[in-house]
TORLO-33308 format. One line per field, with one value per residue: residue number from 1; residue in three letters; x, y, z of N, C-alpha, C, O, CB in turn. Coordinates in Angstrom, 3 decimals, m for minus. Glycine has a CB too. Example, Ala and Ser with C-alpha at 12.3 -4.5 7.8 and 13.67 -1.06 7.14 Angstrom:
// residues 2
nr (1_2)
rest (ALA_SER)
n.east (13.190_12.850)
n.north (m5.690_m2.250)
n.up (7.800_7.080)
ca.east (12.300_13.670)
ca.north (m4.500_m1.060)
ca.up (7.800_7.140)
c.east (13.200_12.900)
c.north (m3.300_0.030)
c.up (7.800_7.870)
o.east (14.236_13.409)
o.north (m3.319_1.138)
o.up (8.465_8.039)
cb.east (11.308_14.084)
cb.north (m4.473_m0.598)
cb.up (9.046_5.725)
END
This chain:
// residues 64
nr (1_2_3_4_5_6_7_8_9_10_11_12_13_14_15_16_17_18_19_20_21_22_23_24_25_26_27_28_29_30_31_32_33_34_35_36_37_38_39_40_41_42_43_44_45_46_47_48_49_50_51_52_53_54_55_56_57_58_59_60_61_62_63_64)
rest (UNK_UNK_UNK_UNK_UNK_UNK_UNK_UNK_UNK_UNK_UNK_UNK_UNK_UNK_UNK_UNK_UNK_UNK_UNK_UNK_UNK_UNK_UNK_UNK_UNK_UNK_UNK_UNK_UNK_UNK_UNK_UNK_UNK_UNK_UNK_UNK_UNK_UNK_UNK_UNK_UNK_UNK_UNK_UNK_UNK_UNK_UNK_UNK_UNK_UNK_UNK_UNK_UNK_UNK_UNK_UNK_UNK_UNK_UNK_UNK_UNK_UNK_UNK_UNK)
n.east (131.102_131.039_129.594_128.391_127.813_125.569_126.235_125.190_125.833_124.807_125.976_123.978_120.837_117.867_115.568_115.565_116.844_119.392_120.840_123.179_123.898_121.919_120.428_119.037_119.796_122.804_121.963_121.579_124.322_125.659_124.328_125.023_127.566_127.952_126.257_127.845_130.605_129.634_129.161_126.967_124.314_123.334_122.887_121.709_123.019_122.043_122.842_121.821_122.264_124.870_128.240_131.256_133.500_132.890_133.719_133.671_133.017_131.764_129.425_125.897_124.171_125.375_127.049_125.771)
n.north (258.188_255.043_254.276_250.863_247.948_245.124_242.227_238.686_235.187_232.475_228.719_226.377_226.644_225.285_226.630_225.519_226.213_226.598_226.957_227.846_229.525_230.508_232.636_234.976_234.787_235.539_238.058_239.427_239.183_240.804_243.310_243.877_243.787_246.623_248.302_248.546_249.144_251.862_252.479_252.932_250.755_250.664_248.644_246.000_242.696_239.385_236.521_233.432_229.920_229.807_228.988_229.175_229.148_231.274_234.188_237.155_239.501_239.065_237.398_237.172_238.836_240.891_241.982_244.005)
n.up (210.306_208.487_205.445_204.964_202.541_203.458_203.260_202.155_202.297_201.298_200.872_200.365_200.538_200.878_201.378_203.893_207.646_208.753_212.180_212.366_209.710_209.127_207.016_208.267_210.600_209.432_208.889_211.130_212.026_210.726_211.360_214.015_213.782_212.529_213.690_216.172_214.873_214.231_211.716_208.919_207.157_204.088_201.894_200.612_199.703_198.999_198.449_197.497_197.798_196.609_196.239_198.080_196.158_194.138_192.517_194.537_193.305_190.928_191.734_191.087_193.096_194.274_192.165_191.510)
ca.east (130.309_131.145_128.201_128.700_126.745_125.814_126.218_124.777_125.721_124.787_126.289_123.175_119.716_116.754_114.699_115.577_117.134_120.348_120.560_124.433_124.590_120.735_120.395_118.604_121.367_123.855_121.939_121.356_124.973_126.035_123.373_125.524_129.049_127.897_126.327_129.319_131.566_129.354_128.466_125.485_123.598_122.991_122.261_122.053_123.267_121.785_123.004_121.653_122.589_125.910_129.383_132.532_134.288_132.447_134.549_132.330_132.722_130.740_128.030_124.553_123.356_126.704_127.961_124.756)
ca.north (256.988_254.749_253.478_249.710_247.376_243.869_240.633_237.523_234.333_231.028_227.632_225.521_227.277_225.066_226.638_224.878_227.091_226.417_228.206_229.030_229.551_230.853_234.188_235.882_234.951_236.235_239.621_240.158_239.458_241.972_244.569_244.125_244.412_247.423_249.196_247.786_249.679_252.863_252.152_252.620_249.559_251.289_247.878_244.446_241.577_238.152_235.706_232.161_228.593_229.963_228.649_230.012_229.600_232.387_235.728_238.254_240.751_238.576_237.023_237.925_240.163_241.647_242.702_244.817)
ca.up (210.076_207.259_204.984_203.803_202.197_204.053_202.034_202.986_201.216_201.674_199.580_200.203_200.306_200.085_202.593_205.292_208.020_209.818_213.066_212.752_209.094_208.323_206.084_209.502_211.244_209.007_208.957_212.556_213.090_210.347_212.109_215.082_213.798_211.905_214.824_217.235_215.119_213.981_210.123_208.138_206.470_203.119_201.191_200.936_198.700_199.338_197.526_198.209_197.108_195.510_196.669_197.589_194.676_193.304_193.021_194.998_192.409_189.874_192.742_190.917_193.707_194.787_191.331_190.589)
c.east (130.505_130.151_129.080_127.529_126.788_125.879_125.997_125.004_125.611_124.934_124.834_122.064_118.393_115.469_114.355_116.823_118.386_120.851_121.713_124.528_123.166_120.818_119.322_119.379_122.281_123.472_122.021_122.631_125.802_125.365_124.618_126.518_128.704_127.422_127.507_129.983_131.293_129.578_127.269_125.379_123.141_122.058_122.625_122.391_123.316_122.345_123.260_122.055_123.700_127.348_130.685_133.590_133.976_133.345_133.256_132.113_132.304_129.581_126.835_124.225_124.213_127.441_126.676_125.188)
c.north (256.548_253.805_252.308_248.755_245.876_242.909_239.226_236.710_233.089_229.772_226.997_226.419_226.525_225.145_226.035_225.860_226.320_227.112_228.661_229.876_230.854_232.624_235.317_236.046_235.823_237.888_240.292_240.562_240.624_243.203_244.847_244.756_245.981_248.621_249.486_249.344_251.267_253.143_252.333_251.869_250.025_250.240_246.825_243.476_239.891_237.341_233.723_230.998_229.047_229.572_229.798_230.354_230.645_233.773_236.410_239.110_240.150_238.025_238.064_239.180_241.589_242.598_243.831_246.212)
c.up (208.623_206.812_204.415_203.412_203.085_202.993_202.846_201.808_201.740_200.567_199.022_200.730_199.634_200.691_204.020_206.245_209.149_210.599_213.033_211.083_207.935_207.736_207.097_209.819_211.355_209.011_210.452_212.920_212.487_210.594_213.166_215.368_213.147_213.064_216.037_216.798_214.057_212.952_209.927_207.567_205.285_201.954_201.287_199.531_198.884_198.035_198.149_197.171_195.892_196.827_196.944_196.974_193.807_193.272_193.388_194.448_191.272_190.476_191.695_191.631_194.018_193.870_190.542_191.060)
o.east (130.270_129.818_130.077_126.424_127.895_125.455_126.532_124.673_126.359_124.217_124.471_122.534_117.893_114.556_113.424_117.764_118.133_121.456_121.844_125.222_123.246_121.355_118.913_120.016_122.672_124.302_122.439_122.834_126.496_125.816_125.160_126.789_129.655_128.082_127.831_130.049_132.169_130.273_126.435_126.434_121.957_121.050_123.645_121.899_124.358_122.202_124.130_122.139_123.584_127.319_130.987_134.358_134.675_133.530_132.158_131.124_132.525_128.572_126.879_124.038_123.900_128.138_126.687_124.647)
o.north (257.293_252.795_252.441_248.829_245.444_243.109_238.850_237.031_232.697_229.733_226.991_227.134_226.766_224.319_226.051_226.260_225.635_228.072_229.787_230.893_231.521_233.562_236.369_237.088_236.542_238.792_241.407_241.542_241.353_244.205_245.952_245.599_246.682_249.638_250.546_250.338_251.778_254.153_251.917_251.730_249.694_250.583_246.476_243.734_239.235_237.645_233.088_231.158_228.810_229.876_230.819_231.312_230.923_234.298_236.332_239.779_240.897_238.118_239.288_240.279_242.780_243.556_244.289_247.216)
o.up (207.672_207.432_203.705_203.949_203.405_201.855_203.889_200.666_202.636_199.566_197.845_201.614_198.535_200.688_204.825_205.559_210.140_210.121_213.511_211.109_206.903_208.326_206.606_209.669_212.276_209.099_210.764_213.637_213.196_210.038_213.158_216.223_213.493_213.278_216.573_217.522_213.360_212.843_210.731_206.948_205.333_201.335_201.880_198.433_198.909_196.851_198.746_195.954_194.690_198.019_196.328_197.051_192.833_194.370_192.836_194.745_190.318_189.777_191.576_191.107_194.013_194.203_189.399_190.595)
cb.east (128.796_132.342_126.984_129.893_126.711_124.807_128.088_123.229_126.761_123.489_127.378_123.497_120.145_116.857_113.958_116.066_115.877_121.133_120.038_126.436_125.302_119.307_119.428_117.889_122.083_124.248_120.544_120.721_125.715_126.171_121.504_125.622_130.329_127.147_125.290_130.569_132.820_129.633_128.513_124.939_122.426_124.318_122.182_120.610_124.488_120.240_124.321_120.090_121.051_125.854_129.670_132.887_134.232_131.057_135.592_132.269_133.922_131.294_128.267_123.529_122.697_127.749_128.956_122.975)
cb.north (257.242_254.355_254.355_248.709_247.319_243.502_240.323_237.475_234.418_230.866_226.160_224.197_228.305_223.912_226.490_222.975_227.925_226.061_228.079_228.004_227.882_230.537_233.857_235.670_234.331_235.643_240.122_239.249_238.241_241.876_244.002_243.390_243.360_247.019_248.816_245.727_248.570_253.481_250.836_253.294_248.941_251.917_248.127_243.742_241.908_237.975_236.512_232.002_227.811_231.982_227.691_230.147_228.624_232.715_236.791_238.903_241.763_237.526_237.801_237.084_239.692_240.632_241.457_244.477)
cb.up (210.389_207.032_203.671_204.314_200.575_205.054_201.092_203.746_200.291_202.347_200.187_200.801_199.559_199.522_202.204_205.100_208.392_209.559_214.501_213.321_208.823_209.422_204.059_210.482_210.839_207.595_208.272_213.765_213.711_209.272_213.031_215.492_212.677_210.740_215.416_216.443_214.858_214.570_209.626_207.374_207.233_202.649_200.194_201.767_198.242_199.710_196.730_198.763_196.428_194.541_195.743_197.903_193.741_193.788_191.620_196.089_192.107_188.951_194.987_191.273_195.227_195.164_190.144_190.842)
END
């Protein structure tokens, strides 16, 4: 079993919830793949109203 961390990122974040793109969403469906393929969920890294131009290894939540 390999532990990883989930990451959720969303561009636009102003509390309004978009059902394909919403930060539930995105966790339930990384719950899924992670059980699917027999991973642990060790930690999370939300990171809202940031783009994908960002490198993910500087993202606020991601690079802590």
């Amino acid at each position: 079993m390999a532990r990883v961390l989930g990451r959720i990122r969303l561009s636009r974040f102003q509390g309004l919830e978009d059902v394909t793109t919403s930060p539930e969403r995105q966790r339930l469906a990384i719950e899924k793949w992670a059980d699917v393929n027999g991973h642990e969920i060790v930690g999370w890294a939300e990171d809202l109203d940031l783009g994908r131009s960002v490198d993910p290894l500087t993202a606020p939540e991601l690079s802590k």
